[in-house]
C-alpha positions in Angstrom: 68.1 20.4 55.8 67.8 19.1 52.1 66.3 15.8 51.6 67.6 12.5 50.7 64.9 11.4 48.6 66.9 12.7 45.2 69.5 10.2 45.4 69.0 6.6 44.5 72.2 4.5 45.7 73.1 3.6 49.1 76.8 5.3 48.3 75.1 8.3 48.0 72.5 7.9 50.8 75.3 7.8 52.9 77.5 10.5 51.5 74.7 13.0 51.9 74.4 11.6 55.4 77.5 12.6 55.9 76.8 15.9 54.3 74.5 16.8 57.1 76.5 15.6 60.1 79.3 17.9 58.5 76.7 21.0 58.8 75.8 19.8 62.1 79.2 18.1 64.0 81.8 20.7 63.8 84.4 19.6 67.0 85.7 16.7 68.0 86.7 15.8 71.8 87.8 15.9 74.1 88.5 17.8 77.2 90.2 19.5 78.6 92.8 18.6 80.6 93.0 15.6 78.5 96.1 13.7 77.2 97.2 13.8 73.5 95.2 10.8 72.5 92.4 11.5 74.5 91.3 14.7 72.2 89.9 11.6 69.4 86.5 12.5 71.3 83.8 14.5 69.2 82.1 18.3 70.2 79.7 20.9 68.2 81.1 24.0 67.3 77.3 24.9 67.1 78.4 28.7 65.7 78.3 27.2 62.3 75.4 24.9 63.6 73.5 28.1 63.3 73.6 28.4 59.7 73.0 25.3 58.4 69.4 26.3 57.1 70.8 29.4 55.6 72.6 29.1 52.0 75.5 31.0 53.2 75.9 28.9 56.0 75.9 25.8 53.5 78.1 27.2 50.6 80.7 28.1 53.1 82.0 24.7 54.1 82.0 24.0 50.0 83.5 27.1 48.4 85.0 29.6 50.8 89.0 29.1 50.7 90.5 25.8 52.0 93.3 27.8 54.7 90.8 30.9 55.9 87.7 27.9 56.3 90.0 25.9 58.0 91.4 28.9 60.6 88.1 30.1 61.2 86.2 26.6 62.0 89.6 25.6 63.9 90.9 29.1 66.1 87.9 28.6 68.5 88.6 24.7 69.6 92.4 25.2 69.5 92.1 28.2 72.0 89.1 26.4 74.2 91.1 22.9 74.3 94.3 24.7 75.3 92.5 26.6 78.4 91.3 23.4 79.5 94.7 22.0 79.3 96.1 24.8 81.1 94.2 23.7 84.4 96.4 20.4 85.1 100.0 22.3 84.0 99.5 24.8 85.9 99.1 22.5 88.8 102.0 20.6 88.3 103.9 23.4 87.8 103.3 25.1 91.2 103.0 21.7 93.0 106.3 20.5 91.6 107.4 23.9 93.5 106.4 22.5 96.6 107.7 18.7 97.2 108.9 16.7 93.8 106.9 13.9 96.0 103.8 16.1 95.2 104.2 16.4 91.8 104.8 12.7 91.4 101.3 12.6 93.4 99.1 14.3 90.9 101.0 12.7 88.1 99.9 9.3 89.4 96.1 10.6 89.9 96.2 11.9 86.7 94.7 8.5 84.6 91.7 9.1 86.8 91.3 12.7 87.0 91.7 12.7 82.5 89.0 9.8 82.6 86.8 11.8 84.8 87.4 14.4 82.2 86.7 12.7 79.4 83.5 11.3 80.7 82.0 14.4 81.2 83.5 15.8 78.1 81.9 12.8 76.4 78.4 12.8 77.8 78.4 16.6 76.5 79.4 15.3 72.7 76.4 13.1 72.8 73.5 15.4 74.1 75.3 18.4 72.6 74.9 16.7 68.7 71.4 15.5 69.7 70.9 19.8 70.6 72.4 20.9 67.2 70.3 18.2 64.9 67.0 18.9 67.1 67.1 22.8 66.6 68.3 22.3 62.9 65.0 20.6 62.5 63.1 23.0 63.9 62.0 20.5 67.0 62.0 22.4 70.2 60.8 19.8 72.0 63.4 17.5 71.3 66.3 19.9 72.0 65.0 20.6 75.3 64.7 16.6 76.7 68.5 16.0 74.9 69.1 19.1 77.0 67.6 17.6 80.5 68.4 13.8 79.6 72.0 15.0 78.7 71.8 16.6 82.6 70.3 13.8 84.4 73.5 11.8 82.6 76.1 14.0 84.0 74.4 13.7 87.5 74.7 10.0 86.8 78.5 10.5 85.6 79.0 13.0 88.9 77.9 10.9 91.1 80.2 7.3 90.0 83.3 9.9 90.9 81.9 10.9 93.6 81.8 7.4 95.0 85.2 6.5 93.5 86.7 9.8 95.8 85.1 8.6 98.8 85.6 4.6 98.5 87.9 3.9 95.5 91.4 6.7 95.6 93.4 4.6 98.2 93.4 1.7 96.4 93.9 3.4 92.6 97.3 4.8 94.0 98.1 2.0 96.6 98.3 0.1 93.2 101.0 1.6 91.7 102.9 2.9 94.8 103.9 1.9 98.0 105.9 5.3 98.7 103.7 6.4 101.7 104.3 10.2 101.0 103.5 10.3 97.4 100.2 8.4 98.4 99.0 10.3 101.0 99.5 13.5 98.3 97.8 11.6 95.6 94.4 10.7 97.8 94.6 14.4 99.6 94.7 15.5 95.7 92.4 12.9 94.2 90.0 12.8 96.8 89.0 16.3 96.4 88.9 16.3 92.8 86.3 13.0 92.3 84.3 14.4 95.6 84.3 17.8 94.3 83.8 16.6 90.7 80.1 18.3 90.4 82.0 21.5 89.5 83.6 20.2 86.4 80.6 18.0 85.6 78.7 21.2 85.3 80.8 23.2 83.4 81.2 20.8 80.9 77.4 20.5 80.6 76.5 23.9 80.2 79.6 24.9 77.8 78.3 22.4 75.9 74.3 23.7 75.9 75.8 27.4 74.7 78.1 25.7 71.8 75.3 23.5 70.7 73.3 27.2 70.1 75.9 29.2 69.0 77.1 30.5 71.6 81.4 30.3 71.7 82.0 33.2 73.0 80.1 32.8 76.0 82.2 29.6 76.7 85.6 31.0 76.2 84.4 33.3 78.8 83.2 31.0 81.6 86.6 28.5 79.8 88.8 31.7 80.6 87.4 32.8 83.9 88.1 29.4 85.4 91.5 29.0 84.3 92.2 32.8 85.3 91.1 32.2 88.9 92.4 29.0 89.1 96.2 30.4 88.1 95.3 32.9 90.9 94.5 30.9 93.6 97.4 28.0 93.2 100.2 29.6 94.4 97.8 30.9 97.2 95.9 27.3 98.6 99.4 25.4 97.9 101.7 27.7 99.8 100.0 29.4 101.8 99.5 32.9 101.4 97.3 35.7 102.8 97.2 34.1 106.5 96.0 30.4 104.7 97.8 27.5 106.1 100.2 25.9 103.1 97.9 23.2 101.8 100.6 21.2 99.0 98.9 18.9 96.3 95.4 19.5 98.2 95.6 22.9 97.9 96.3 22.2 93.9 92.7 20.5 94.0 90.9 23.1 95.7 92.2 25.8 93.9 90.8 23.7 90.9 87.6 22.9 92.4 87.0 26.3 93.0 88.1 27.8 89.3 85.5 24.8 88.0 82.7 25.9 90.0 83.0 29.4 89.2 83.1 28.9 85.4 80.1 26.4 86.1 78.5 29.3 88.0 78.7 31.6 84.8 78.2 28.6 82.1 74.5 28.4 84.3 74.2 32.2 84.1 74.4 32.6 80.3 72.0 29.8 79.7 69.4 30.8 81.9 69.9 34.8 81.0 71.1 34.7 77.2 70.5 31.1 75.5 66.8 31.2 74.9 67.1 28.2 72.5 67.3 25.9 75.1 64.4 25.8 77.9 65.3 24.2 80.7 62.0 22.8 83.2 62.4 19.7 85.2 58.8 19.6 85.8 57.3 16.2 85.2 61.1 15.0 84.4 61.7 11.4 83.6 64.7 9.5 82.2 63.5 8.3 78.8 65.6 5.4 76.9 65.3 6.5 73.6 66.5 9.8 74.1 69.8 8.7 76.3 70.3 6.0 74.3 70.6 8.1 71.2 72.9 10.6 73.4 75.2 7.3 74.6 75.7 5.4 71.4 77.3 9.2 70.2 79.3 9.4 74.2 80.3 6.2 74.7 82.7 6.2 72.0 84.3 9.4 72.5 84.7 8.2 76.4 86.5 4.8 75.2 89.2 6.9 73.6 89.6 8.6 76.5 89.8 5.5 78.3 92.4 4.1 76.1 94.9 7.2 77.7 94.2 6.7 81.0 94.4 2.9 80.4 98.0 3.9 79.1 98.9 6.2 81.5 97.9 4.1 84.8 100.4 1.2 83.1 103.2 3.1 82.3 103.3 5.1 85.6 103.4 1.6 87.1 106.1 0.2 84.6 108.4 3.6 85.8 107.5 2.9 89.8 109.7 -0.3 89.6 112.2 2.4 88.6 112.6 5.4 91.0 109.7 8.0 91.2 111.2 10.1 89.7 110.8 8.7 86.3 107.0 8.6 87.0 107.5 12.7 87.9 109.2 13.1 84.1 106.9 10.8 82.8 104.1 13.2 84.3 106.0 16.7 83.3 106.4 14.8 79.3 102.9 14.0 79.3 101.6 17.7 80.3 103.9 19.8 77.6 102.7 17.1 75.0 99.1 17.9 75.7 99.9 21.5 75.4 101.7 21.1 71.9 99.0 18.9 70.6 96.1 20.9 71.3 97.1 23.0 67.8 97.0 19.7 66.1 93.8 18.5 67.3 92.4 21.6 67.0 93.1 21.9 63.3 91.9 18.4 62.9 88.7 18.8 64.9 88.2 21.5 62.2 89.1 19.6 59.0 86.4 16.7 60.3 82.9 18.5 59.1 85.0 20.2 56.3 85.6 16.6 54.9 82.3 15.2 55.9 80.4 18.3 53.9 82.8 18.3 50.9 82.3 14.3 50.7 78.7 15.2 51.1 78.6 17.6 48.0 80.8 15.2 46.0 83.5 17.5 45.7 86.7 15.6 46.4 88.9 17.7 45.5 88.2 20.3 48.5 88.0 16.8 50.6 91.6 16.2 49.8 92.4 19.8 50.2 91.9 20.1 53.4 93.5 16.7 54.8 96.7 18.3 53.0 96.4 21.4 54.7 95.7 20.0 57.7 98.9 17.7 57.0 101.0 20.0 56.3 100.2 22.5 59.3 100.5 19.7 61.6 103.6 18.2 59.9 105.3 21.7 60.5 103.9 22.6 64.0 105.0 19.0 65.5 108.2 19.8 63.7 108.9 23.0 66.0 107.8 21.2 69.2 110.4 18.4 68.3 113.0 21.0 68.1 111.9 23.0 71.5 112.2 19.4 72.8 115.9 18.3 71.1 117.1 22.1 72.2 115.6 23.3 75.9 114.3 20.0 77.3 116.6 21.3 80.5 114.5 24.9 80.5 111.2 22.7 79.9 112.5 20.6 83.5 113.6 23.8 85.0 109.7 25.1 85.2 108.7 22.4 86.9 111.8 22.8 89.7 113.7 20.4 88.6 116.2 19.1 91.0 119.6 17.6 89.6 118.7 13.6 89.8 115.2 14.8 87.7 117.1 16.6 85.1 120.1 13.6 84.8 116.9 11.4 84.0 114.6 14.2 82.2 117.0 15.6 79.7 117.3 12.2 77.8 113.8 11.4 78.7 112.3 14.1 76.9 114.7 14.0 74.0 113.2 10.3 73.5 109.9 10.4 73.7 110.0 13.7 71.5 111.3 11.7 68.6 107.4 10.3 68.4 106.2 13.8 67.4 107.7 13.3 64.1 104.8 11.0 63.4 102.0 12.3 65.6 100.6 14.5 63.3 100.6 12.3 60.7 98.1 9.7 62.3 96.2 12.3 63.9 95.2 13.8 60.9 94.8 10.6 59.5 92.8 9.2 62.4 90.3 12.6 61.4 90.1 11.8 58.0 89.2 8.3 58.9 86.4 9.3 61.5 84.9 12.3 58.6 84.7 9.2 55.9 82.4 7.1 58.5 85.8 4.6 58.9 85.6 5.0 62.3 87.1 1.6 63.0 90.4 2.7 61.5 91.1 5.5 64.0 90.3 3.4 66.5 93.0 1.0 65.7 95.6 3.7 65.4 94.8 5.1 69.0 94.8 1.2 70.3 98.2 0.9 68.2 99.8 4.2 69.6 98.7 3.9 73.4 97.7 0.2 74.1 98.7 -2.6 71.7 102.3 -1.5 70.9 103.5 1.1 73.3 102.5 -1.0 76.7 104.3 -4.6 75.5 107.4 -2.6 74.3 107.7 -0.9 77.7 106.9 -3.6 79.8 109.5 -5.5 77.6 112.5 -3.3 77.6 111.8 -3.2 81.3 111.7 -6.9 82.1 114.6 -7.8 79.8 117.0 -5.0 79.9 115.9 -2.8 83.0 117.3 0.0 80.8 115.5 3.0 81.7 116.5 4.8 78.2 114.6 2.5 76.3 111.5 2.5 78.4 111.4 5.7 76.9 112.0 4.6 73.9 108.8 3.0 73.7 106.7 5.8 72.4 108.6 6.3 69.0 108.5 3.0 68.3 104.6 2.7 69.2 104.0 6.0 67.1 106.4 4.6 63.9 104.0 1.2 63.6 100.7 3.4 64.0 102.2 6.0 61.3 102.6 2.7 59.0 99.4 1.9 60.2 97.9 5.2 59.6 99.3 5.4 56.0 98.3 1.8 54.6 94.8 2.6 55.9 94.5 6.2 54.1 95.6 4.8 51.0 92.9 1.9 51.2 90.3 4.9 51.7 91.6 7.1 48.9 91.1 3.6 46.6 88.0 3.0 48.0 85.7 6.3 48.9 87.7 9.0 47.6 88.9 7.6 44.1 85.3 6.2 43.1 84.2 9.4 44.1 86.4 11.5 41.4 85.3 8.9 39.1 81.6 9.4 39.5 82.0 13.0 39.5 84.1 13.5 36.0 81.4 11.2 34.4 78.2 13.3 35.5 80.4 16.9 34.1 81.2 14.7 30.9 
């Protein structure tokens, strides 16, 4: 890790700060099942963790070219964030198969279930940086209490759902529906995923030890394991099959449960059997403050962000109920094939992050800019093609999720609507990337507020007060994402005059 000692400003102090959390912070969010928005959270891609002390290692981030760095620090996020999202489709998908009430069910429990998510996912991005800096120094020690403290955390984080499933799930969907049915699904659905939450808690924890080492491969295995048995087993608890009574929306659950605890089961395995960077001894174990302090002020962040989407989504489920269910079911199916086509995006941009953070650390802005316009442009393009599955098929999109005719009448234009905001999507997610690899972490912040909570809930809840015009409910979310791209865009600019322009300026004067 080269010192800091050469350099005599506090500009450049804190640019070669940010040169070492580029070698060390290589992801960003986010789990998993997790809504568009929520994936602002940050992870370790600890493969390139690995070679931080190794010159290769370094000069990669600062010289190998801008598209094959980018695909290679990106391809393994994009496919680990789209596995996780894959659990919570696929459960709609066959529920919605069973009784539209169902699917309306696990739409509604779905604020909770992504928060529980992004907890978990969070707690990892703290304790799993605190892993990649400790071993980077050379400080066994210290990796192995972020390792245990980072444990005793999740048990902490288990253990709140746990009490929400047994105490809290009647009145979380009592308070956005009286439809007796579609409650009784949601708490048969929610129940079992907060009680049975240590299963996801655990796989998050140890995926995160094995990237924080190195190890990716290891958790795209135990990633594609659970989704793979969970796929299997949903069609199987939910209707019935093999002699197994038809269990609906709580067969959906415990088909999940079951996929998370076997992927935790493995996750365990290769950390025990092939991650001997990490020892793991509870012996003499003690909570110690500094320690989770240091792994919270990185989690608690990433978990607000998530928090702002389930925030969102708990608000404008309840804004639809005083409409017909139904609108809450399309709301649901919208809000799952987003999170599939975003997961590209924020995979790209969870790659771009350390790229920027290095290159600003070595003073090269030119490769700093580079890569934001790549990143643009791929996520300009890719939103583009989703916009036009969207415009073109929204009726085929509906169709996999059995859609009945009084879904599709309010659906088809639905979709259509709310697709319009992935014009501008990828422009302040890449923007919100840039912001967070500069150290302006404020200004993403106030982009996701803008897109999910400041804008997008007032419109809503206005066009449904004053007009009770359904249509432009939906309308909501291209307006919300057309005043954060405004947003998004007077904010980079302000960087680029103040970081990124000073920067090219200090650099032509040392080469003249």
């Amino acid at each position: 890790m080269r010192k800091m000692s050469k350099y005599e400003t506090q500009e450049e102090l804190k640019r070669e700060e940010l040169s070492q959390e580029g070698q060390l912070l290589k992801t960003e969010v986010d789990n998993a099942k997790l809504t568009g928005d929520s994936m602002d959270v940050k992870m370790t891609d600890a493969s390139e963790e690995s070679k931080t002390n190794n010159t290769t290692g370094e000069n990669k981030m600062g010289t190998m070219p801008m598209g094959k760095l980018l695909i290679s620090v990106s391809l393994p996020m994009v496919i680990s964030m789209l596995v996780q999202a894959l659990y919570n489709v696929v459960d709609s998908v066959f529920v919605s198969h069973f009784d539209q009430d169902a699917l309306t069910a696990v739409s509604t429990i779905f604020p909770l279930q992504n928060l529980m998510i992004g907890v978990t996912s969070g707690l990892g991005v703290g304790f799993n940086a605190l892993i990649s800096k400790s071993l980077g120094e050379k400080n066994q020690k210290k990796a192995n209490d972020a390792a245990r403290q980072g444990i005793f955390l999740e048990l902490i984080g288990f253990a709140i759902f746990l009490l929400i499933g047994l105490f809290g799930i009647d009145a979380f969907m009592k308070s956005q529906t009286d439809v007796a049915k579609i409650i009784d699904y949601g708490v048969d659905y929610g129940r079992i995923c907060c009680i049975c939450s240590f299963g996801i808690f655990a796989q998050m924890t140890f995926e995160r030890m094995l990237q924080s080492t190195g190890r990716t491969l290891y958790t795209m295995k135990t990633q594609a394991l659970g989704a793979v048995i969970n796929i299997i087993l949903d069609p199987i608890m939910i209707f019935g099959y093999f002699g197994l009574p038809a269990m609906g929306a709580a067969g959906a659950a415990i088909a999940t449960v079951i996929g998370q605890c076997i992927a935790a089961s493995l996750a365990i395995y290769y950390n025990l059997k092939k991650n001997p960077d990490i020892q793991l001894s509870f012996k003499s174990f003690r909570p110690e403050g500094d320690v989770i302090g240091r792994i919270l002020s990185i989690a608690v962040p990433s978990i607000a962000m998530v928090a702002v989407g389930s925030v969102m989504t708990y608000g404008f489920n309840r804004i639809l109920f005083t409409f017909t269910p139904i609108a809450v079911s399309v709301f649901g199916i919208f809000y799952k094939v987003q999170s599939m086509a975003f997961m590209p995006v924020f995979g790209l941009n969870n790659g771009m992050i350390p790229i920027v953070s290095y290159n600003y650390g070595a003073k090269q802005p030119d490769r700093m800019l580079k890569a934001v316009k790549y990143t643009m442009m791929a996520a300009i393009c890719f939103m583009l093609l989703c916009l036009t599955a969207m415009q073109v098929i929204p009726g085929l999109i509906l169709k996999v999720f059995d859609a009945q005719e009084d879904m599709m009448a309010i659906g088809i234009p639905a979709l259509r609507t709310m697709s319009i905001s992935f014009l501008f999507a990828g422009i302040c997610i890449v923007c919100s990337g840039m912001f967070q690899a500069l150290g302006k972490g404020v200004y993403s912040l106030i982009v996701s507020l803008a897109r999910q909570l400041i804008v997008l809930l007032p419109v809503a809840y206005a066009f449904a007060k004053l007009t009770h015009n359904l249509e432009l409910v939906w309308l909501s979310f291209p307006i919300a994402e057309v005043v954060s791209v405004i947003l998004s865009v007077f904010m980079a600019l302000q960087t680029k005059k103040k970081i990124i322009d000073p920067l090219k300026n200090s650099v032509k004067v040392v080469q003249e």
